[in-house]
LOSELO-980438 format. One line per 3 residues: number of its first residue (from 1); their letters; for each residue x, y, z of N, C-alpha, C, O. Coordinates in Angstrom, 2 decimals. Example, Ala and Ser with C-alpha at 12.3 -4.5 7.8 and 13.67 -1.06 7.14 Angstrom:
BEGIN
1	as	13.19/-5.69/7.80/12.30/-4.50/7.80/13.20/-3.30/7.80/14.24/-3.32/8.46; 12.85/-2.25/7.08/13.67/-1.06/7.14/12.90/0.03/7.87/13.41/1.14/8.04
***
This chain:
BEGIN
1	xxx	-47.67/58.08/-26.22/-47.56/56.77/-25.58/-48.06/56.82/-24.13/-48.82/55.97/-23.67; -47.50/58.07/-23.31/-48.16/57.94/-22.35/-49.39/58.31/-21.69/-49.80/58.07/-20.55; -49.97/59.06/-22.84/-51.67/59.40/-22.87/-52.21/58.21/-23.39/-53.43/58.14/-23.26
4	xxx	-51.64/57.19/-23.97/-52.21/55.85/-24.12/-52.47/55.03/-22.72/-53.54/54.56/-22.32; -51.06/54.98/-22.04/-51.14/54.67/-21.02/-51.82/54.74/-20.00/-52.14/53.76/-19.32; -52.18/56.06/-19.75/-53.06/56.64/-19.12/-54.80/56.21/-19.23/-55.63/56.04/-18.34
7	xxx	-54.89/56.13/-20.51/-55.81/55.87/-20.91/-57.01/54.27/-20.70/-58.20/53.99/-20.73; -55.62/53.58/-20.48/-55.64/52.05/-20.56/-56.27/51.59/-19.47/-55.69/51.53/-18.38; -57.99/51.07/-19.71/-58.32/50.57/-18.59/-58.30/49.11/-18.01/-59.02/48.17/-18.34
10	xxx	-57.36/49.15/-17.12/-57.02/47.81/-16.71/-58.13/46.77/-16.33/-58.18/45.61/-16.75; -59.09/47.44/-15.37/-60.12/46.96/-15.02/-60.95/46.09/-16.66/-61.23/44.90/-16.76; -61.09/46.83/-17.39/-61.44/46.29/-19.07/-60.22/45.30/-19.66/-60.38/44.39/-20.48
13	xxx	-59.48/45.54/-19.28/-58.19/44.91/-20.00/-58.09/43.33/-19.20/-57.13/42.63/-19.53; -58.76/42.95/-18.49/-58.27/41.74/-17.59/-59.47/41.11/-17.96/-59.47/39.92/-18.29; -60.85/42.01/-17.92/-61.84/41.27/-18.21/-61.53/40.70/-19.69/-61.64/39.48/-19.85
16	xxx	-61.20/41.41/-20.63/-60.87/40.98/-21.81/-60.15/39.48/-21.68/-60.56/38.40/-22.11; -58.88/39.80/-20.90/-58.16/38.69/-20.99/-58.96/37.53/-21.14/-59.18/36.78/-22.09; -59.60/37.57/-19.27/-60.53/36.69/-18.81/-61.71/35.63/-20.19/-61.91/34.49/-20.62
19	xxx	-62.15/37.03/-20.34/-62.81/36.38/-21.39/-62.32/35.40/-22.44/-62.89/34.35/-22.76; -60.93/36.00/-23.04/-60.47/34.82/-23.90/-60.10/33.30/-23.55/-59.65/32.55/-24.42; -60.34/32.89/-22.19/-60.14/32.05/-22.20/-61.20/31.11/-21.19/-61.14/30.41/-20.18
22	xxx	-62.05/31.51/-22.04/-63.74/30.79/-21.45/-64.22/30.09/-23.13/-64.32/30.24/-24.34; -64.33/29.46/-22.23/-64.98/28.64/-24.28/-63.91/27.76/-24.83/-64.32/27.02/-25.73; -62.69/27.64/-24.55/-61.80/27.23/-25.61/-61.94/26.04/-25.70/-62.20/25.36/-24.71
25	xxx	-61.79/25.44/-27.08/-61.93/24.15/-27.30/-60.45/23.68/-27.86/-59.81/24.04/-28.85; -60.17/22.58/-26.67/-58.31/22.02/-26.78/-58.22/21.47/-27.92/-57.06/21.37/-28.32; -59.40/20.88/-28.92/-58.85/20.50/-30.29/-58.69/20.93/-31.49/-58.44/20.43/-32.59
28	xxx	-58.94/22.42/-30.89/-58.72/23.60/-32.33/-58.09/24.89/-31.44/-58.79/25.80/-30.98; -56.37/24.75/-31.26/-55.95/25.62/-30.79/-55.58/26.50/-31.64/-55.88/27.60/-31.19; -55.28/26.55/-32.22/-54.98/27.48/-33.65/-56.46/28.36/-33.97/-56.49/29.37/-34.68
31	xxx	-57.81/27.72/-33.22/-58.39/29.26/-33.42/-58.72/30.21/-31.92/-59.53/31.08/-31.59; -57.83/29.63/-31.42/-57.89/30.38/-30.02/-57.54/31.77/-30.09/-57.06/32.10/-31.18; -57.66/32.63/-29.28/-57.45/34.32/-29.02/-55.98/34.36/-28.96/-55.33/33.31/-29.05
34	xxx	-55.45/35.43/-28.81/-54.37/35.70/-28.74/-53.59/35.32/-27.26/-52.51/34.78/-27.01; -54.55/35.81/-26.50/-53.95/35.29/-24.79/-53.64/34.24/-24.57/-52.61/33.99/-23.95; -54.64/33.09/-25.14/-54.16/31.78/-24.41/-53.11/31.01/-25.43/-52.56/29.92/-25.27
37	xxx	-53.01/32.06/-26.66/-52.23/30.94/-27.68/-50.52/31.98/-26.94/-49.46/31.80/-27.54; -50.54/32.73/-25.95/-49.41/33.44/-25.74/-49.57/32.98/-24.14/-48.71/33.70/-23.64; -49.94/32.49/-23.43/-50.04/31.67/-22.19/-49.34/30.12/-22.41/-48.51/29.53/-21.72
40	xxx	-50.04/29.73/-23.66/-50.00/28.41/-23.60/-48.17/27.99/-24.25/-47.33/27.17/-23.88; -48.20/29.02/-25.35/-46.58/29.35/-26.06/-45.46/29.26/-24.42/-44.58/28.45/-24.14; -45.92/30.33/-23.72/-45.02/30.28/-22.44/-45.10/29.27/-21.47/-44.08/29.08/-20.81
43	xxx	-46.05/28.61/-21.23/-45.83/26.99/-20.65/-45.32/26.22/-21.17/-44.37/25.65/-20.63; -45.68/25.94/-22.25/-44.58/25.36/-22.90/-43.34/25.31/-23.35/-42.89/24.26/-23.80; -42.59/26.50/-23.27/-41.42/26.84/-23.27/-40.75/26.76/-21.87/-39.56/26.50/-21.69
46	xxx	-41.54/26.98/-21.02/-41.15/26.96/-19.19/-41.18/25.19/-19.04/-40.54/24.78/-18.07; -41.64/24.45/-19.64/-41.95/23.12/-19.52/-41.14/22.84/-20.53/-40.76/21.71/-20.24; -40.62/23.14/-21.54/-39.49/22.42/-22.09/-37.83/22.83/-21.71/-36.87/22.08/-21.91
49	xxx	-37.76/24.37/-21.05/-36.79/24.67/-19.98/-36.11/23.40/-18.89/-35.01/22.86/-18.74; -37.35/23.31/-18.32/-37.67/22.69/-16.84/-37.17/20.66/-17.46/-36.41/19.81/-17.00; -38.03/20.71/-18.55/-37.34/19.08/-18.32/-36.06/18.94/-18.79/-35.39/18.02/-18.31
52	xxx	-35.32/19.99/-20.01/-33.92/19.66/-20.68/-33.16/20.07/-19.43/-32.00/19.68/-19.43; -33.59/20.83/-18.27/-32.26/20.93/-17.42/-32.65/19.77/-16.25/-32.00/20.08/-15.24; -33.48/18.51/-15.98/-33.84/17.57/-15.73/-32.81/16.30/-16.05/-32.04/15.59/-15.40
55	xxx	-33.33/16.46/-17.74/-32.64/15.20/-18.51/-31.54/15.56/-18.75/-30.76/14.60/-18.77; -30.93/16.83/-19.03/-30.00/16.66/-19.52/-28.61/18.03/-18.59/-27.45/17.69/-18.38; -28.99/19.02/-18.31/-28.06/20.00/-17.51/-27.97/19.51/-16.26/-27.02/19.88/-15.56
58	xxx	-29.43/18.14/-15.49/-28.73/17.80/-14.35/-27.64/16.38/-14.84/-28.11/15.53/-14.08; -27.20/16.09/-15.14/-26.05/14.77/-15.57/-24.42/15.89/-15.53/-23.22/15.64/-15.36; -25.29/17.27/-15.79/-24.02/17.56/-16.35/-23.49/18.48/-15.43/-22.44/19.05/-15.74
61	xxx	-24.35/18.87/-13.74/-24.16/19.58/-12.90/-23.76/18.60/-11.79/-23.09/18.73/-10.76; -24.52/17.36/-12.47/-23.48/16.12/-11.39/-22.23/15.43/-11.53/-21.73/14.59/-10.78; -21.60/16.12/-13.11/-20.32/15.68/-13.63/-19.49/16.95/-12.73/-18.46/16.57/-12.17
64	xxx	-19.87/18.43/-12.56/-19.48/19.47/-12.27/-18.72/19.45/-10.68/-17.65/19.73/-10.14; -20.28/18.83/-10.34/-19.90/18.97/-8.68/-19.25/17.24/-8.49/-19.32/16.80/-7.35; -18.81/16.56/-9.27/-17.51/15.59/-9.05/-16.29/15.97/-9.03/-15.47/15.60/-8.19
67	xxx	-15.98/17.10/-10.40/-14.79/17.26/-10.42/-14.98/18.84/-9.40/-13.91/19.46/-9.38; -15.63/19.23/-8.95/-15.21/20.48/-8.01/-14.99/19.40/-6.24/-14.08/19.74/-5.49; -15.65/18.54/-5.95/-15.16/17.08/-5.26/-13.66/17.16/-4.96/-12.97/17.54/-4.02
70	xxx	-13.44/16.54/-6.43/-12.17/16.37/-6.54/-10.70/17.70/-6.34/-9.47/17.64/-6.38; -11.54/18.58/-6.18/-10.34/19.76/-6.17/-9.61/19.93/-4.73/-8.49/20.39/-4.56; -10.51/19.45/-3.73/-9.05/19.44/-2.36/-8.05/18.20/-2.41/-7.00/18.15/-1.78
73	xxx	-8.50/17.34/-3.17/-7.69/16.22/-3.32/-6.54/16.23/-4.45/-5.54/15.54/-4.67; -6.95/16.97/-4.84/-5.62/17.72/-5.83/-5.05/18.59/-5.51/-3.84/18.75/-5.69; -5.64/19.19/-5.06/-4.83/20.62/-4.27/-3.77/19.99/-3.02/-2.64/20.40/-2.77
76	xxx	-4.47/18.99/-2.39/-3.24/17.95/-1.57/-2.34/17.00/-2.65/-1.41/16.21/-2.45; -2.66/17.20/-3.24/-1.51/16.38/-4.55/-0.82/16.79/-5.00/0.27/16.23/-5.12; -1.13/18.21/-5.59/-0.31/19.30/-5.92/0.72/19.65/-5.14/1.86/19.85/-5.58
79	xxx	0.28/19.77/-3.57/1.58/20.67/-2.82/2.16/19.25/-2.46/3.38/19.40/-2.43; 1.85/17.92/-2.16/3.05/17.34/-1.92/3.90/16.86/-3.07/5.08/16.57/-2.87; 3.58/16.81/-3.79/4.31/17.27/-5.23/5.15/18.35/-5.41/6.19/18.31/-6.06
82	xxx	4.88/18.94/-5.07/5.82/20.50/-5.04/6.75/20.33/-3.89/7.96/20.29/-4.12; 6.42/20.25/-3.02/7.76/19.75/-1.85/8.21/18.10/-2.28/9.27/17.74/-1.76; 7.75/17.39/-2.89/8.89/16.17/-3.37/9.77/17.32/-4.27/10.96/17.46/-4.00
85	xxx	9.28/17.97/-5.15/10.47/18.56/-6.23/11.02/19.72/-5.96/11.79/20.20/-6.78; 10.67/20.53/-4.49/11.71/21.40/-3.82/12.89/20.57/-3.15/14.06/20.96/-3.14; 12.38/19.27/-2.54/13.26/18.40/-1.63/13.78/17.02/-2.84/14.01/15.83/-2.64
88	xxx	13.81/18.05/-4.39/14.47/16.51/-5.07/15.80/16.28/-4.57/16.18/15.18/-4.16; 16.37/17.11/-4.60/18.17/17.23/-3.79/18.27/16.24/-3.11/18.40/15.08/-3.50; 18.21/16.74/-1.80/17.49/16.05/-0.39/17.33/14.66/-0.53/17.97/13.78/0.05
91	xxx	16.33/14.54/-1.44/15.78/12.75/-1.74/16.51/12.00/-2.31/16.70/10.81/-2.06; 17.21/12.95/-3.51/18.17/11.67/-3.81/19.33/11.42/-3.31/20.09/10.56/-3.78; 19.56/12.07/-2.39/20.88/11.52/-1.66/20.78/10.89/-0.36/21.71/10.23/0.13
94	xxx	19.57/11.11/0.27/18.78/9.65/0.95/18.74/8.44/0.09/19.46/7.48/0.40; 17.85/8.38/-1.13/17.86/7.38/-1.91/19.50/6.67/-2.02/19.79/5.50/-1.77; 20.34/7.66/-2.42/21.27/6.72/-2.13/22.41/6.61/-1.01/23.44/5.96/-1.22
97	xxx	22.21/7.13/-0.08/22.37/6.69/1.39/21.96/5.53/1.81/22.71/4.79/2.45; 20.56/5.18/1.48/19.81/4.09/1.51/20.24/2.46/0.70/20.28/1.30/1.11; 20.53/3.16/-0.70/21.58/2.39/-1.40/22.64/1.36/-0.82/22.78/0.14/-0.72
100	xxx	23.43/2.73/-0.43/24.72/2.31/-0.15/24.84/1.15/1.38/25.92/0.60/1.58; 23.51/0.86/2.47/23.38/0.91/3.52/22.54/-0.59/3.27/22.33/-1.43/4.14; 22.10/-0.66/1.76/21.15/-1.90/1.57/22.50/-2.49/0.73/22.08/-3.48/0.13
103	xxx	23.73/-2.32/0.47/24.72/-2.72/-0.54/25.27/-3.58/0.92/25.12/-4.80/0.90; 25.89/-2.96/2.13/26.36/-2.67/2.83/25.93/-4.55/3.52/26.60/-5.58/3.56; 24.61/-4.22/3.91/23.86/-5.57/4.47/23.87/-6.56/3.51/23.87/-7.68/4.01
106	xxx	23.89/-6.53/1.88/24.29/-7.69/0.86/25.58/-7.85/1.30/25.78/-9.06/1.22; 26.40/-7.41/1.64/28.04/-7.84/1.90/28.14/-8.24/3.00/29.28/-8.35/3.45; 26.65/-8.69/4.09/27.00/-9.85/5.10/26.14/-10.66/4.80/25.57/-11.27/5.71
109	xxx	25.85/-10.86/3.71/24.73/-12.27/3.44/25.99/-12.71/2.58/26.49/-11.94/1.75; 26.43/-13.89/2.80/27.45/-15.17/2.38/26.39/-15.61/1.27/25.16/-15.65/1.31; 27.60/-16.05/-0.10/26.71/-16.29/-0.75/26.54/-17.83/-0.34/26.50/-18.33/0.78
112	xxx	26.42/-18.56/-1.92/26.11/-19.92/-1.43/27.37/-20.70/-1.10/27.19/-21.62/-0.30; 28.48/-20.56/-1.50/29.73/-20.93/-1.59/30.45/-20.58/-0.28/31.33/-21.42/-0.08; 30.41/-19.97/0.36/30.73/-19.21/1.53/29.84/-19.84/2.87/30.03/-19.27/3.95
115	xxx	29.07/-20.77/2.84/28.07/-21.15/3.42/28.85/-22.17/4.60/28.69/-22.09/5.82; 29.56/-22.96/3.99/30.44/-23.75/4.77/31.54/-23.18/5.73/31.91/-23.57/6.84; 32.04/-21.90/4.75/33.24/-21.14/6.34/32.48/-20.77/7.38/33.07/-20.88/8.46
118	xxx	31.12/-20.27/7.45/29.99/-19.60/8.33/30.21/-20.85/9.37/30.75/-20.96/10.47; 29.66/-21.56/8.63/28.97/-22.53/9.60/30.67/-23.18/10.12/30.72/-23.88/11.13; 31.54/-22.97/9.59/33.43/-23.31/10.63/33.34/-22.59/11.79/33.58/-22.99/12.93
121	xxx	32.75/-20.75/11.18/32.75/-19.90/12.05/32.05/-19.82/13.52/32.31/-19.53/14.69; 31.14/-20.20/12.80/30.16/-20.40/14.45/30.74/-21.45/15.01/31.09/-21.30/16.18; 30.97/-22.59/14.45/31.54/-24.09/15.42/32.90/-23.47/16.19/33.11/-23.79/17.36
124	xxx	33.62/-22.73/15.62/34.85/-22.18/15.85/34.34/-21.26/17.12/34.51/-21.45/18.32; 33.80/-20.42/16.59/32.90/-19.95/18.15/32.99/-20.46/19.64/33.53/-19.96/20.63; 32.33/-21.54/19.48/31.86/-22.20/20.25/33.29/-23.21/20.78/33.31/-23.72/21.90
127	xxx	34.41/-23.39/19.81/35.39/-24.06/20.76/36.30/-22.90/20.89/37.28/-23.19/21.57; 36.29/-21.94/20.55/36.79/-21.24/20.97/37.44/-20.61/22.93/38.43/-20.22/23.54; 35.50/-21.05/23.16/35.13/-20.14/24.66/35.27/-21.87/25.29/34.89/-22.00/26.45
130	xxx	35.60/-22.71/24.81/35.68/-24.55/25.82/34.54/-24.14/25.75/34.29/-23.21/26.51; 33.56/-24.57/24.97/32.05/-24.77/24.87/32.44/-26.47/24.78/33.61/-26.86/24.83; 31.65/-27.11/24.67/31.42/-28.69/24.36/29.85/-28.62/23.07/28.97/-27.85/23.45
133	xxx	29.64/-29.17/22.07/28.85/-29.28/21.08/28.19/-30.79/21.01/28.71/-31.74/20.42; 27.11/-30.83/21.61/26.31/-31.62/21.93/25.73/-31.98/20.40/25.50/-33.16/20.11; 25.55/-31.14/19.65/24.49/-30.75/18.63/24.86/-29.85/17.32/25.38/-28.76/17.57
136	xxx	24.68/-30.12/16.16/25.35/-28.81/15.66/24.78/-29.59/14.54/25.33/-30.57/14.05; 23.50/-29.03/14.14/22.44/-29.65/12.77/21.44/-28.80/11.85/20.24/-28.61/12.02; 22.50/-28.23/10.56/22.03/-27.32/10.34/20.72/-27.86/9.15/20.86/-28.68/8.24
139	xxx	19.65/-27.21/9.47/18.41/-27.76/8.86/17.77/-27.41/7.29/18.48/-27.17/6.31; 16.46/-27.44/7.28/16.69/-27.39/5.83/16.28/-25.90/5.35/15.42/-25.28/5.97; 17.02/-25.25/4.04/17.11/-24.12/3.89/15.71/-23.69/3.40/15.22/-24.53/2.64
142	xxx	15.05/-22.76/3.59/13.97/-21.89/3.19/14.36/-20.83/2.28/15.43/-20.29/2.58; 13.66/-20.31/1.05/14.48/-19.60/0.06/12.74/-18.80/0.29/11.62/-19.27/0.43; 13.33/-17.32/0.22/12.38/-16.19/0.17/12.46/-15.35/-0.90/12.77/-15.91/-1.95
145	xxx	12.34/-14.65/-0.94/11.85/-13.79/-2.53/13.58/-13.36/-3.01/14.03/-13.51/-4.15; 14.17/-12.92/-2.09/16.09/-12.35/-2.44/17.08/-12.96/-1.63/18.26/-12.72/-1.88; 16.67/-14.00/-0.38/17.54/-14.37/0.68/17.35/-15.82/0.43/16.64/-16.36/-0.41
148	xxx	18.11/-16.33/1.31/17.73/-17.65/1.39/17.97/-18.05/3.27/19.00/-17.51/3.67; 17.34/-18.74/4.24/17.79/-19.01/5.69/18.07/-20.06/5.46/17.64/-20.79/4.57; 19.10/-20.30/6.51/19.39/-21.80/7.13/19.40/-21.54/8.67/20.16/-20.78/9.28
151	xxx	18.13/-22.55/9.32/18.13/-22.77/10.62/19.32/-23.87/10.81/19.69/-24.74/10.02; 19.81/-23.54/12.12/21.33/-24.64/12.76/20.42/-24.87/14.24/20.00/-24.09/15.10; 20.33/-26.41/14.05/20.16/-26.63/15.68/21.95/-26.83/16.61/22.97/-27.46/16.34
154	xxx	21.52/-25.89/17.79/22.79/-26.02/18.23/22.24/-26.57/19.69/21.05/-26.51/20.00; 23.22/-27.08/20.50/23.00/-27.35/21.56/24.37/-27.76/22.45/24.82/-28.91/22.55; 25.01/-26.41/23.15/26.23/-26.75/23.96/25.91/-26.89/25.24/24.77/-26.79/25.71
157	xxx	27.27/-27.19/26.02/27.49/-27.24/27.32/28.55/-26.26/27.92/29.51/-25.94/27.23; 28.40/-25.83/29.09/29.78/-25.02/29.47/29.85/-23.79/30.46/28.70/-23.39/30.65; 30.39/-23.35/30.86/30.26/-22.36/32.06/29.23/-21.22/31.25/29.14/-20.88/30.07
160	xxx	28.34/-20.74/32.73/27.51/-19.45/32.46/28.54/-18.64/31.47/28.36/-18.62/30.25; 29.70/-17.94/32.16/30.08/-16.88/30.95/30.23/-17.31/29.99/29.93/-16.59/29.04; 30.79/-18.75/29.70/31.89/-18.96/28.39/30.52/-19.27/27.33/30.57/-19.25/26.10
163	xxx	29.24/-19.59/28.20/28.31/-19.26/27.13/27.41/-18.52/26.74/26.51/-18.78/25.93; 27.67/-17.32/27.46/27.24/-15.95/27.20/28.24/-15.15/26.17/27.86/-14.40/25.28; 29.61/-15.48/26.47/30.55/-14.79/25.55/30.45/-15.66/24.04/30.55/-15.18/22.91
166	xxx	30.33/-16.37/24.21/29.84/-17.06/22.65/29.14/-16.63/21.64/29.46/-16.58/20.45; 27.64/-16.14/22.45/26.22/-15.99/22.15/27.05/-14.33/21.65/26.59/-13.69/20.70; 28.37/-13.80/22.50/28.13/-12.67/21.76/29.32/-12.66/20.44/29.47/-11.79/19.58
169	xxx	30.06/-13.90/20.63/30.78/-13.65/19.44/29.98/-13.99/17.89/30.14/-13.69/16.71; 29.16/-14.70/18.62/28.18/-15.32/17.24/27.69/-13.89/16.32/27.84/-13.66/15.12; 27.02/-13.04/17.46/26.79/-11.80/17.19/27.48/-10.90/16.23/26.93/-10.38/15.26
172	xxx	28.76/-10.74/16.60/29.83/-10.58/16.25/31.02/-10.71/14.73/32.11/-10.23/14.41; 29.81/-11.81/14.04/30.48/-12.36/13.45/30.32/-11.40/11.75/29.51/-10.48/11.67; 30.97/-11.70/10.85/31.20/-10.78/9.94/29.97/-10.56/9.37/29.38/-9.53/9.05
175	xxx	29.66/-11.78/9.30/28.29/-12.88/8.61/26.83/-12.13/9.48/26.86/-11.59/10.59; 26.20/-12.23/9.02/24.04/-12.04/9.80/23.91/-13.41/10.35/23.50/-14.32/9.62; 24.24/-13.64/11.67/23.53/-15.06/12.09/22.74/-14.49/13.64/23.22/-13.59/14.32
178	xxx	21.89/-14.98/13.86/20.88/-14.52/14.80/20.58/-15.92/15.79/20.66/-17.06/15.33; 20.21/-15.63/17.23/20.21/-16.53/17.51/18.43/-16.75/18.15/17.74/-15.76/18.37; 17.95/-18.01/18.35/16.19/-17.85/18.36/16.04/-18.89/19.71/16.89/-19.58/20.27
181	xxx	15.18/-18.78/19.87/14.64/-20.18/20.68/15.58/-20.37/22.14/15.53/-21.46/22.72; 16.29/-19.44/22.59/17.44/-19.83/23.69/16.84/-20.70/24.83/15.68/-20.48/25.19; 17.61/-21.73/25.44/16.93/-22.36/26.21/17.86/-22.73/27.11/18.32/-23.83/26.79
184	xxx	18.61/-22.09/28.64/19.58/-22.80/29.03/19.00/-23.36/30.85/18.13/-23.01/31.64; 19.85/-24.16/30.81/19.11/-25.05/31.88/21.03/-25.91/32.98/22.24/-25.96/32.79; 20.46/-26.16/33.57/21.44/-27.09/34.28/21.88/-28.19/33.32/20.93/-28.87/32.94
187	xxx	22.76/-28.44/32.95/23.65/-29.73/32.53/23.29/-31.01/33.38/23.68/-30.99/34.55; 22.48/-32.30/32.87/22.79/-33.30/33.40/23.59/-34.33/33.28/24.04/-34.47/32.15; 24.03/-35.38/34.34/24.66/-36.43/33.85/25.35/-36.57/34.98/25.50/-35.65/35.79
190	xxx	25.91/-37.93/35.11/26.83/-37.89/36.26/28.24/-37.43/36.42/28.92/-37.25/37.43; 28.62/-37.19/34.50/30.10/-37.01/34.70/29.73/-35.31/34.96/30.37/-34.71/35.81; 28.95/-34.80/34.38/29.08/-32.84/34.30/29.45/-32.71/35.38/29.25/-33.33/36.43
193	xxx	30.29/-31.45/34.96/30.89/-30.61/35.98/29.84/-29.88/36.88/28.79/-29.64/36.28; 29.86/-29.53/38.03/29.52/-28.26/39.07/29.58/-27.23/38.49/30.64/-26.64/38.27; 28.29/-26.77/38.09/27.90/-25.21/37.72/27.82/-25.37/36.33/27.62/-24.34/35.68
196	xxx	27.97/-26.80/35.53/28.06/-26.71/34.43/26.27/-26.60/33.48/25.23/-27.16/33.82; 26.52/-25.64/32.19/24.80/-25.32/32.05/24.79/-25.48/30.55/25.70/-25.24/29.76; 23.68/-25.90/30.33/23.59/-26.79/28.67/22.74/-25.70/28.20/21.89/-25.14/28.90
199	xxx	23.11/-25.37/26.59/22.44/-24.06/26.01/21.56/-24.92/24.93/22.09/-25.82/24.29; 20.24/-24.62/24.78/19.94/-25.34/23.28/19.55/-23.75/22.18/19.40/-22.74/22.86; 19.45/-23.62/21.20/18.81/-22.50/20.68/18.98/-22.80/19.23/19.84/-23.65/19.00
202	xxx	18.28/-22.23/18.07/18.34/-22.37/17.05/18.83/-21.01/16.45/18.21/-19.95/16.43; 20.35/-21.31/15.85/20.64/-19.90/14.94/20.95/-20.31/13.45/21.61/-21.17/12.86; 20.08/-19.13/13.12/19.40/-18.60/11.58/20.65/-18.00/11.08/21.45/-17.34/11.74
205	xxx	20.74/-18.33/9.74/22.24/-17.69/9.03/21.80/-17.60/7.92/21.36/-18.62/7.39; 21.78/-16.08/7.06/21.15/-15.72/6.12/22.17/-15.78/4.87/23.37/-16.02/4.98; 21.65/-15.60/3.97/22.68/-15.51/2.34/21.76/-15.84/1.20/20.96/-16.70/0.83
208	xxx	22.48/-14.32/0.72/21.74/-13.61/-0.75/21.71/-15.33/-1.95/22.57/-16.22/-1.99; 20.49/-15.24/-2.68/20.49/-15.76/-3.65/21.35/-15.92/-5.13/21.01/-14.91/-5.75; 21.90/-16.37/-5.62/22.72/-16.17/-6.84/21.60/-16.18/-8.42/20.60/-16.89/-8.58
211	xxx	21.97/-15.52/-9.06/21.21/-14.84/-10.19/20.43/-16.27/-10.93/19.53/-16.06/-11.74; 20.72/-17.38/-10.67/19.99/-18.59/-10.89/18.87/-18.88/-9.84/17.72/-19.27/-10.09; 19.45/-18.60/-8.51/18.13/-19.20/-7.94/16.61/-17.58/-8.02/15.40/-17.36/-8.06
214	xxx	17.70/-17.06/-8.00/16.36/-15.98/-8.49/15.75/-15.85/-9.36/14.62/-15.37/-9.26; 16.30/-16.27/-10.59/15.32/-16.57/-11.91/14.26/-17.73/-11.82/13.21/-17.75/-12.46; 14.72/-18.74/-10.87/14.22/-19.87/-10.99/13.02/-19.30/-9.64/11.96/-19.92/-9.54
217	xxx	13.31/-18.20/-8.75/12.20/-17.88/-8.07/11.03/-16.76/-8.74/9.85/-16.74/-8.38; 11.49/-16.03/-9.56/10.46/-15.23/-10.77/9.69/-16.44/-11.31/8.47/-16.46/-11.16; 10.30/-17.47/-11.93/9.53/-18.34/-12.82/8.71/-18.69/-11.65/7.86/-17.80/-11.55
220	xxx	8.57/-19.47/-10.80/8.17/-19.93/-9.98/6.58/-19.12/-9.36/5.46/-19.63/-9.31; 7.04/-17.68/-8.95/6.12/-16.96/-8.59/5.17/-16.63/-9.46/3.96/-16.62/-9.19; 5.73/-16.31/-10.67/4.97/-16.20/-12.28/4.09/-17.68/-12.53/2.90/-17.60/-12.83
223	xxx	4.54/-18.60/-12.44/3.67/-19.73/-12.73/2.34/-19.99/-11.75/1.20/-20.39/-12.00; 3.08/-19.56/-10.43/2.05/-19.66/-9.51/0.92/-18.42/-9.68/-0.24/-18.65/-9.35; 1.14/-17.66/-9.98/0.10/-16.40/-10.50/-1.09/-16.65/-11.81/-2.20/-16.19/-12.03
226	xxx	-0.27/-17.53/-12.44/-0.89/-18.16/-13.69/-1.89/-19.42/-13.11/-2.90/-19.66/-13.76; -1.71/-19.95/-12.29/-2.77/-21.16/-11.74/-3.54/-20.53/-11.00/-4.71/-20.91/-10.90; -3.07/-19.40/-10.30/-4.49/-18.69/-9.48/-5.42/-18.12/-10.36/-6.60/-18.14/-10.00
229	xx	-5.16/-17.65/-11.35/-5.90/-16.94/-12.56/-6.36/-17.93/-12.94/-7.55/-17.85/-12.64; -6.12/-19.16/-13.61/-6.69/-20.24/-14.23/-8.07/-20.59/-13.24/-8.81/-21.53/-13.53
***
């Protein structure tokens, strides 16, 4: 073999090649030489390589490098996942800390029935400290998704403290009433007293919905979802 080798003149061997592929006629490849029908075999195999990873291995190196994309964003999913379920303990006794603290604030929203001692309470307030009640008009209720408000126009008269100590018994009171809009000014008139000062402000007094008006606010929101879609 390797006295063949030896033997083998390259210089002859290329001309050979050369030669086979002078003359060829492209519409009778089948009587071509051996070289170009083993040239032409390997282009064509390099050219049918070259387009299936084109048409078809690139779709599937761009599916690859999506989900390799996606791997720090899982890998951040993963570990806060893993510390929610090292800290499940932990969470659920926040969760119901949280509970007990959202139970806590339903037991100062008056329901609907209870609506009338509130509103004794605050008037009571207010004669409590010798306020005078110019005003006392509670307006119309607004109902929100679980609460319901009632704005009260109030508007007293009466010494600086006795209507500062008011403002804090209102505060005070068992009930969520808040006070908005404060507006105090000098008292006019000819009979008012010296130093006497007129308060106007609007306080808000909240209370939970009863299991009717909340159904009747699901339907409500549900219907209205249905006409935006329409």
């Amino acid at each position: 073999m390797l006295d063949k080798l030896k033997s083998l003149d390259l210089n002859a061997w290329f001309a050979d090649v050369t030669e086979q592929f002078r003359g060829l006629n492209p519409n009778e490849p089948g009587q071509w030489p051996p070289a170009p029908k083993i040239a032409t075999y390997v282009a064509v195999t390099l050219a049918a390589v070259v387009l299936g990873w084109l048409l078809l291995l690139s779709d599937e190196q761009s599916a690859l490098q999506a989900e390799h994309d996606k791997e720090p964003q899982l890998k951040e999913s993963y570990r806060n996942k893993l510390t929610q379920a090292v800290n499940l303990p932990e969470l659920r006794k926040q969760k119901r800390q949280v509970e007990e603290y959202v139970l806590q604030l339903e037991k100062q929203l008056p329901g609907k029935a209870e609506m009338d001692a509130l509103l004794s309470d605050i008037n009571q307030a207010g004669l409590g400290r010798g306020l005078q009640f110019e005003l006392f008009r509670p307006g119309q209720v607004a109902v929100k998704d679980y609460y319901a408000e009632l704005p009260i126009s109030v508007r007293v008269s009466g010494r600086y403290h006795d209507i500062g100590a008011f403002t804090a018994d209102v505060s005070n009171l068992s009930r969520i009433v808040t006070l908005h809009d404060l507006n105090v000014a000098v008292a006019q008139g000819k009979d008012v007293p010296a130093g006497q000062l007129s308060m106007e402000a609007t306080a808000r007094t909240y209370r939970y919905l009863d299991q009717t008006e909340i159904e009747d606010q699901k339907k409500a929101a549900a219907a209205a979802k249905k006409g935006n879609k329409s």
